[in-house]
KEGU-582168 format. One record per residue: residue number from 1; residue in three letters; x, y, z of N, C-alpha, C in turn. Coordinates in steps of 0.1 Angstrom, whole numbers, plus 5000, padded with zeros to 4 digits. Layout:
// residues N
ATOM    k    r   n.u   n.v   n.w  ca.u  ca.v  ca.w   c.u   c.v   c.w
ATOM  NUM  ALA     X     Y     Z     X     Y     Z     X     Y     Z
...
END
This chain:
// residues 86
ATOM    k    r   n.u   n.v   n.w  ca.u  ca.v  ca.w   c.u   c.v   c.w
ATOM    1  UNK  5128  9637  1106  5121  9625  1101  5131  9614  1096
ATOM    2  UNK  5139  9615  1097  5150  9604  1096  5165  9612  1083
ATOM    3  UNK  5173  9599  1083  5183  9609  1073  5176  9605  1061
ATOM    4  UNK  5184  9616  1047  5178  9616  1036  5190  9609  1028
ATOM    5  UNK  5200  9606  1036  5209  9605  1028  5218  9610  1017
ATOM    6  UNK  5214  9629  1021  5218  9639  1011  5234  9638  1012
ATOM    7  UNK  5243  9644  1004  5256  9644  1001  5260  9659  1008
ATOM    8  UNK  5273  9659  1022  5278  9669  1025  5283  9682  1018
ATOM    9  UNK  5288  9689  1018  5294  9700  1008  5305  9691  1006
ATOM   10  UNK  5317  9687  1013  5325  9684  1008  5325  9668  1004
ATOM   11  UNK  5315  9667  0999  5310  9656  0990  5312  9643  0996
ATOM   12  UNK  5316  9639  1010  5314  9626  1016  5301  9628  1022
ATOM   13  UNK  5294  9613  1021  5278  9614  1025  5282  9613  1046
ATOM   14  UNK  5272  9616  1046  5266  9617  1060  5270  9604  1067
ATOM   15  UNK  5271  9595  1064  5270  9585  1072  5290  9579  1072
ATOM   16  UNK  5297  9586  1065  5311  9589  1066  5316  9603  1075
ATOM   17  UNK  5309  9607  1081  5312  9615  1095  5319  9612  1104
ATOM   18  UNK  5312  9606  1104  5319  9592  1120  5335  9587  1117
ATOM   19  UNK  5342  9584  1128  5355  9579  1124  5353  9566  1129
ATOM   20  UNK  5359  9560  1118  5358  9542  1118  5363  9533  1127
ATOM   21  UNK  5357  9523  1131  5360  9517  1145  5374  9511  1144
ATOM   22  UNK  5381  9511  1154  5396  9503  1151  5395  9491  1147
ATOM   23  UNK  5387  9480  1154  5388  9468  1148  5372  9467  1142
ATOM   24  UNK  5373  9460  1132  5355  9453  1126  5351  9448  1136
ATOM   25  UNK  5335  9444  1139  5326  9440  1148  5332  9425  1151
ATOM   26  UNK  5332  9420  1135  5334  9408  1131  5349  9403  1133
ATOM   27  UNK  5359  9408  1137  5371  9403  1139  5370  9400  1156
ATOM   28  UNK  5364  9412  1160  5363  9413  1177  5356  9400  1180
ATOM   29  UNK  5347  9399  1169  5336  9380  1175  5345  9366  1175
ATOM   30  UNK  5351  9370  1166  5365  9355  1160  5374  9357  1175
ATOM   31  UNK  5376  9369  1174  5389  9371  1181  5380  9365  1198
ATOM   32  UNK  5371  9369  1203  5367  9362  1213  5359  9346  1213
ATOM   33  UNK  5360  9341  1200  5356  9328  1199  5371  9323  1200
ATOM   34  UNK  5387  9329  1199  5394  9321  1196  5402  9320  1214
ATOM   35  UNK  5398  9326  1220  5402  9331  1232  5395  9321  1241
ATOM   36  UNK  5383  9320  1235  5373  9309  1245  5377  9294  1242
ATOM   37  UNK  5384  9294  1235  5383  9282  1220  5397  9272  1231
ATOM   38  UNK  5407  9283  1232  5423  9283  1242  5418  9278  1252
ATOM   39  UNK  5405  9288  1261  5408  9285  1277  5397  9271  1276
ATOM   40  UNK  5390  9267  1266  5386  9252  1265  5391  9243  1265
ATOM   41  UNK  5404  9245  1255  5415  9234  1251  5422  9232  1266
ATOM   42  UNK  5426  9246  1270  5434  9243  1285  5427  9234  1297
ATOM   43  UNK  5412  9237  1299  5404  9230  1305  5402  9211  1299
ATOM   44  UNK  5402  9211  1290  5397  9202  1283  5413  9188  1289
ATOM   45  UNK  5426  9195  1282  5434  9188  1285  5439  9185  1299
ATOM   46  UNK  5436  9197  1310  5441  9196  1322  5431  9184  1324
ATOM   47  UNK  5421  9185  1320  5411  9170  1326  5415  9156  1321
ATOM   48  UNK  5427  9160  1311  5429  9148  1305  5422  9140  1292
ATOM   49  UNK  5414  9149  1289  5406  9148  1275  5413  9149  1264
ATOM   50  UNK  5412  9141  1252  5419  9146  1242  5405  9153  1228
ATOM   51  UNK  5395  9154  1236  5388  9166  1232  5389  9180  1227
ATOM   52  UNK  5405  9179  1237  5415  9195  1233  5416  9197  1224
ATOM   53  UNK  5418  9185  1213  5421  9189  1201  5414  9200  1193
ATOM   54  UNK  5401  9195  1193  5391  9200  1186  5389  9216  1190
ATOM   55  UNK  5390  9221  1201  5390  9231  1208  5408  9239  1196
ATOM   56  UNK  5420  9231  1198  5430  9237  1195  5424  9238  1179
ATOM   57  UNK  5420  9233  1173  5415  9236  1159  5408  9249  1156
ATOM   58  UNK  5396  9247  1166  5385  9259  1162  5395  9270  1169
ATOM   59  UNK  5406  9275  1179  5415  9282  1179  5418  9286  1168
ATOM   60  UNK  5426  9280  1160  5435  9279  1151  5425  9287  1140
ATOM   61  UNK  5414  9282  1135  5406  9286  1127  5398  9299  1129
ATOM   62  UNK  5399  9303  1139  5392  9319  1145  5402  9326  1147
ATOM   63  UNK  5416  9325  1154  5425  9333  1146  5429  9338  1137
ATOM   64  UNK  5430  9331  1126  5427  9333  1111  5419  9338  1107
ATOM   65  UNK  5404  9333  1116  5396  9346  1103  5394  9359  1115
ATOM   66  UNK  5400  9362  1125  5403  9371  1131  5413  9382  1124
ATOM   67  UNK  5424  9378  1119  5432  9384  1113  5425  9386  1095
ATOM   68  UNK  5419  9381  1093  5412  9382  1080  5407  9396  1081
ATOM   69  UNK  5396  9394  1089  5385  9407  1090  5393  9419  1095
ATOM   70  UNK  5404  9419  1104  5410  9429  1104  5420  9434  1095
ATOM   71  UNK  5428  9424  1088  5434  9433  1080  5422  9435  1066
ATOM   72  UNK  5412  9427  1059  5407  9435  1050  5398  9450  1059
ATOM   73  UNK  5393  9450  1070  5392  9464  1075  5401  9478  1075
ATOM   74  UNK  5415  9470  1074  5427  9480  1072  5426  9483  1059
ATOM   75  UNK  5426  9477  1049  5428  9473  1033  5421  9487  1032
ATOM   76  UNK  5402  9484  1034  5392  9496  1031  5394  9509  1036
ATOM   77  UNK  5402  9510  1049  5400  9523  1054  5415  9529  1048
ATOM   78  UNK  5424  9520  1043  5433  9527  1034  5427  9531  1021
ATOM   79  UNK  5420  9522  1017  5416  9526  1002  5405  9538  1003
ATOM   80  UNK  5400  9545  1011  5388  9550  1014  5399  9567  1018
ATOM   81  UNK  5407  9566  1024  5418  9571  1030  5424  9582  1014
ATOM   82  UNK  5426  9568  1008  5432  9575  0995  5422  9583  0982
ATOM   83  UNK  5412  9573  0983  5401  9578  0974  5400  9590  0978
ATOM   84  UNK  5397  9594  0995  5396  9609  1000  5402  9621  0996
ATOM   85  UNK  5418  9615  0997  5427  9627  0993  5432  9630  0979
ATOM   86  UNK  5423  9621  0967  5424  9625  0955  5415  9638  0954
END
C-alpha cells in the first residue's frame, strides 16, 4: 500500500537505499540550456547578428548556475557521506 516511511535497522530511512545520481536533475537542465545557448550564439553570429551577444550571456549565466547545482550536490553527498560514518 505504498511506503510507510519506517526507518531501516541500520537506521538510514528507505528512501536513502538508492545511490545518488552523479549529477543533480537541475545542473543537467543549466548545463543543456548552456550548450543550446553556444550553438545559438554560433548560429546567431555566423549570420552576422549581433544578437549573439545575448545568447553569449545566457551561456555564461547557465554555466554558472550549472556549476552551482553541481558542486552544492557534491557539498551534500559529502556531508551525508560523513554524517554516515559517524
Amino acid at each position: 500500500m505504498g511506503d510507510t516511511g519506517a526507518v531501516r535497522p541500520s537506521g538510514m530511512p528507505r528512501c536513502c537505499d538508492q545511490e545518488p545520481n552523479p549529477m543533480p536533475r537541475l545542473a543537467l537542465y543549466t548545463l543543456l540550456v548552456c550548450v543550446l545557448a553556444v550553438a545559438a550564439a554560433v548560429v546567431s553570429f555566423a549570420q552576422g547578428s549581433f544578437l549573439g551577444i545575448v545568447w553569449v550571456l545566457l551561456a555564461g549565466l547557465s554555466s554558472n548556475m550549472t556549476w552551482y547545482y553541481y558542486r552544492r550536490a557534491k557539498l551534500e553527498r559529502a556531508a551525508r557521506a560523513t554524517a554516515a560514518s559517524q
